[in-house]
N, C-alpha and C positions, 0 to 999 in steps of 0.2 A: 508461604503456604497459600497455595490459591483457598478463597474464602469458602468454594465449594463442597471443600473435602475437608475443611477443620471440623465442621459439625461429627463427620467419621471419627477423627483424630479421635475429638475432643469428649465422645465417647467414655474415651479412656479405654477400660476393663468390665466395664460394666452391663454387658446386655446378655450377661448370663446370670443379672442377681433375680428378677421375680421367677422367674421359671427356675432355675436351680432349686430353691429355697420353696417352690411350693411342690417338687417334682425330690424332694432328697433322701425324703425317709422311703419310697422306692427303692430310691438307689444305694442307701443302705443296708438294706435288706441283704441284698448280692453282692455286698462289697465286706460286708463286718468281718468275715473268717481271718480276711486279710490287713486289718483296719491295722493293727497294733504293731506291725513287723519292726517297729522302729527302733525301740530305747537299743540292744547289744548291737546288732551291725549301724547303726548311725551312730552312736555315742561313740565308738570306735574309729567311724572317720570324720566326728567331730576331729578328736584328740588328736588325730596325726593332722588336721588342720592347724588347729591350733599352733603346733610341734613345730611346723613348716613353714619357711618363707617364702611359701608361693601365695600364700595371703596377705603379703604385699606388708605394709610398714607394722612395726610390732607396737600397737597402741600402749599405754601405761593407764594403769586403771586410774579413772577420775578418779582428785580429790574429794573428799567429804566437806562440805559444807555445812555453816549453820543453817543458811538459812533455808533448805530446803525441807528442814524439819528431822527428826528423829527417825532414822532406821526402821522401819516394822519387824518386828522378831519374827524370825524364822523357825518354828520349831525342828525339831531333831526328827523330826518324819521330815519335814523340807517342807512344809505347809505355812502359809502366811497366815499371820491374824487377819479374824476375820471381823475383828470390831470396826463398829459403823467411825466414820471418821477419819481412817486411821491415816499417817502420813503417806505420803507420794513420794519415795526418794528419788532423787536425780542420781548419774542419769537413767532416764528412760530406755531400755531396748524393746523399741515398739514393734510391736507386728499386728495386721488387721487382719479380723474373719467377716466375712461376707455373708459365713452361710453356718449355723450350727449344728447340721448333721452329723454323724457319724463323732458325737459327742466323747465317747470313751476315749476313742483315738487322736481324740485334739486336747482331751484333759493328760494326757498319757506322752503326749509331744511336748507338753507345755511345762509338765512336771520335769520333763528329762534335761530342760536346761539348767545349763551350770548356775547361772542369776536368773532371780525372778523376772519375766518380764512381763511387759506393760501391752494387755490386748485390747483392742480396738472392735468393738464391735457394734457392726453397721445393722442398727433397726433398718429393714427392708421397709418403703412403700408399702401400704397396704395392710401389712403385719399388726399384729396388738402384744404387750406385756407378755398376755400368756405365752405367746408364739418363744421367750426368750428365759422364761424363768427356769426353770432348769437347767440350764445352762448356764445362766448368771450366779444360781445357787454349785454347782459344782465347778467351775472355773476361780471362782473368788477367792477359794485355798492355795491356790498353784501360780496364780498371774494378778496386777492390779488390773484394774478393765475402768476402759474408759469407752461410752455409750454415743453412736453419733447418732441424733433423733432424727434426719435424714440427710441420707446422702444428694450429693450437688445435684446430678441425674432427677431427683425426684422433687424437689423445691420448685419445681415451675408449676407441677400438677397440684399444688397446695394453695389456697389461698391464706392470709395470715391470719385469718381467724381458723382454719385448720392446723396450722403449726402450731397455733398456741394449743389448742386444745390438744392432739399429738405430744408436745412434750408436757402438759397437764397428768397425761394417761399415764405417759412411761414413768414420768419423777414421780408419781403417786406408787407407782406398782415397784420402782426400785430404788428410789431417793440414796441415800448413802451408802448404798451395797453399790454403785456404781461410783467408782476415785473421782473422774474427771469426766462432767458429762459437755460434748463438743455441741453446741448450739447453731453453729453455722461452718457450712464443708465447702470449701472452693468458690465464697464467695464471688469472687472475680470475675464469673465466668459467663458470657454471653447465653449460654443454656438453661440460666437459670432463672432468666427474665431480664428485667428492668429493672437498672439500678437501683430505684426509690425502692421496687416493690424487694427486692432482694433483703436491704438495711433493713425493712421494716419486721419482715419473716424473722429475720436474725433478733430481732432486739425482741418480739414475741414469745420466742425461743428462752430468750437470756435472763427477760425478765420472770419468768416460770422457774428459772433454775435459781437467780440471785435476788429477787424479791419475793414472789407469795410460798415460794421455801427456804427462806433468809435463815428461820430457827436451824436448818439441816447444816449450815455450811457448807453447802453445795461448793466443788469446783466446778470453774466453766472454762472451753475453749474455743477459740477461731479458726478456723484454718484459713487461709487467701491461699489462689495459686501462684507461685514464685514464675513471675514472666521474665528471663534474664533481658529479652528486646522485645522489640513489637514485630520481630520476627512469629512473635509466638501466641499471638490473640489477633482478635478482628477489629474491636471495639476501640477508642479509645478510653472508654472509662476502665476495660479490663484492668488498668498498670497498676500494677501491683501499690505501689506506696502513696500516689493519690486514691487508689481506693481505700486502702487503708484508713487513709488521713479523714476520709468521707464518710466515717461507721461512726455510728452515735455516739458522742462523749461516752453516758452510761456506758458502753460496751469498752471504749478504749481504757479508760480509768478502771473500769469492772472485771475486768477477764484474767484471771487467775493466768490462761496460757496463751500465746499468741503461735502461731503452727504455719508451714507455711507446705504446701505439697507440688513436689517436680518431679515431670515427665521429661526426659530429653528428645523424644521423639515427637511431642507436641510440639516441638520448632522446629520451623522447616528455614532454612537446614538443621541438623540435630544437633542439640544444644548442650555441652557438657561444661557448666562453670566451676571456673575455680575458687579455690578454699577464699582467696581474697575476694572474690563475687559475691560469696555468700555469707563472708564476714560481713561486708557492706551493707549485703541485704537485711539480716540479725540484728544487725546496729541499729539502722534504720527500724526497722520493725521493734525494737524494744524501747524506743525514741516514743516510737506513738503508742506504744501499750508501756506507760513505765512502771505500771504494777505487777506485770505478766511475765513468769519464765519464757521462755523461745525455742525453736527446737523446729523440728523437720514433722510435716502433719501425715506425710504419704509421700511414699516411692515405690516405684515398681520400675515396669515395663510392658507394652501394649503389643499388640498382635495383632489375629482376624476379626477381632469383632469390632477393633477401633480402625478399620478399613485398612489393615497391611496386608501384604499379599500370604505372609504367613507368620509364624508364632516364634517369636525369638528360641533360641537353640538355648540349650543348659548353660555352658559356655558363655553367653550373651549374660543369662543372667544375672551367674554368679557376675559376672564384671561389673554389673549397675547395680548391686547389693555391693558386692567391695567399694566402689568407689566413692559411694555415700556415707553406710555404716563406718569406713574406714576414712572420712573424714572428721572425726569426731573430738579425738584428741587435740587437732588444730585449731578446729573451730570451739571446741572449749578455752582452749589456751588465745585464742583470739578476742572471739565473744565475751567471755566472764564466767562470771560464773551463773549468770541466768539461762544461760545455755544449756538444756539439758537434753538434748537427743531428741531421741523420738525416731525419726525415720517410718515406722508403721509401713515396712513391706506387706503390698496390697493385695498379692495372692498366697497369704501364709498357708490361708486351708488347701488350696492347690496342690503349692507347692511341695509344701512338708509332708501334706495324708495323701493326697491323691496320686501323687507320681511315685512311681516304682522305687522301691529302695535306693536304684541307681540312676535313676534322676532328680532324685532328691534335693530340695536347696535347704533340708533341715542341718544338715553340714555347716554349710556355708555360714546359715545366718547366726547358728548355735558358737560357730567360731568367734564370729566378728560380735554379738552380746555379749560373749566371758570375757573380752577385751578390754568392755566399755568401762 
């Protein structure tokens, strides 16, 4: 990939988050009539997914583990406990929200799957606690949520005495009402700054969540971006497993999850590894965090605003959500049992509320989480 156009790339998905997010409640205004269409005509072609072998290998639902901790009861409405604390069962069927508008409609998608899943939701730049409390107070029955204090994109604009302070504000306003709070998002990534300065945001971050709120038991996670070659970064410190190796003791010994997030279209040529690549990769990663479950931190797929000429087709999608999600069973059975998913397809709000019933990918990924 010429060096000119990775900064496009490398974008990702993201140059519709400040302005979506300060421009939303607008747009839902004009959109609510329609917000809910979802649980009977999608629950319906969940099921014949399900049903079907066109969703490709039929997973077995992971074993139960001790050590991931006790089950959270489910009540008979489908509602999770909402005690502070409570366990993170493996595995995780992640999915991330960018944006928490049109609230009703994402508590209402989130409810309709068959397993509870695990939401990711990205504090925006800029944004404060209030901007999410509501949200975190009505999502916390229906999904576990894990909080990322900012995303990759926004860590260059921060100095680390603004990161600490940043996740100071959010652990104070949400501390254990958020499962797993992600302290550092795609570290690896030349957009984010300077090595030094990158480790040291991160461990500002981590220390706020595993030291001066130690009494909370806070969980904390990582993410790195999985570079399969140097097809796929500019830098050489980018590589995935030397940068890892180069994160403060504290953080490798300390980090509850280690996460790791891939784009296939970030390498040029596009890059789609196999189960044995990313066993390796797992391995390795749980080698240098040996306290840390493992698991996939973000997957999607990129379009116009990370400079392609256009927007992947539904079709496109679902394929890079099967291919991942429905690696799962392997890479557990490979991995161990530290392995516990994740995934966090990165335009759930997108793609679940905002696309018409029949472009929906709430199908799709509602299939491949009752698998997990």
């Amino acid at each position: 990939m010429a060096s000119k156009t990775r900064p496009q790339v490398r974008s990702h998905r993201r140059s519709l988050r400040a302005a979506a997010f300060l421009t939303a409640a607008a747009a839902a205004v004009g959109t609510a009539a329609t917000a809910v269409a979802l649980p009977q005509a999608l629950l319906t072609a969940a099921a014949a997914a399900v049903g079907t072998a066109a969703t490709a290998v039929a997973l077995p639902q992971a074993p139960s583990r001790a050590e991931t901790g006790a089950v959270t009861t489910v009540a008979a409405t489908g509602r999770l406990s909402t005690t502070a604390g409570r366990a993170v069962p493996a595995p995780l069927r992640g999915v991330t929200i960018e944006s928490v508008d049109r609230l009703e409609a994402l508590v209402t998608a989130l409810a309709a799957h068959t397993k509870p899943a695990t939401v990711r939701i990205v504090f925006q730049a800029g944004t404060s606690p209030a901007d999410y409390a509501t949200a975190v107070r009505r999502l916390r029955p229906h999904a576990y949520l894990v909080g990322t204090v900012l995303d990759s994109t926004a860590v260059a604009e921060y100095s680390v005495a603004q990161v600490r302070d940043r996740t100071r504000q959010f652990v104070k306003a949400f501390g254990a009402q958020i499962d797993i709070w992600e302290v550092g998002n795609e570290l690896n990534g030349e957009w984010l700054g300077e090595p030094a300065d990158i480790r040291a945001k991160a461990q500002a971050a981590f220390d706020v969540v595993e030291r001066e709120y130690a009494g909370l038991k806070l969980q904390s996670a990582v993410t790195l971006n999985y570079w399969p070659s140097s097809d796929c970064y500019a830098q050489p410190w980018e590589a995935t497993d030397s940068f890892a190796a180069a994160l403060p003791q504290a953080i490798r010994l300390g980090a509850d999850h280690a996460w790791l997030s891939f784009y296939e279209t970030a390498c040029d040529p596009v890059a789609r590894p196999s189960v044995t690549q990313f066993t390796g990769a797992f391995t390795r990663l749980a080698q240098t965090f040996p306290n840390a479950r493992v698991g996939f931190g973000e997957v999607g797929v990129q379009g116009i605003d990370s400079g392609f000429a256009r927007e992947p087709s539904l079709a496109e999608r679902k394929a890079v959500a099967n291919r991942y999600y429905g690696m799962h069973a392997a890479l557990l059975g490979a991995v161990g049992s530290r392995y516990e998913g994740g995934y966090f397809w990165w335009t759930y709000h997108q793609d679940a509320l905002r696309a018409r019933t029949s472009r929906s990918m709430w199908p799709t990924l509602e299939a491949l989480m009752a698998r997990m």
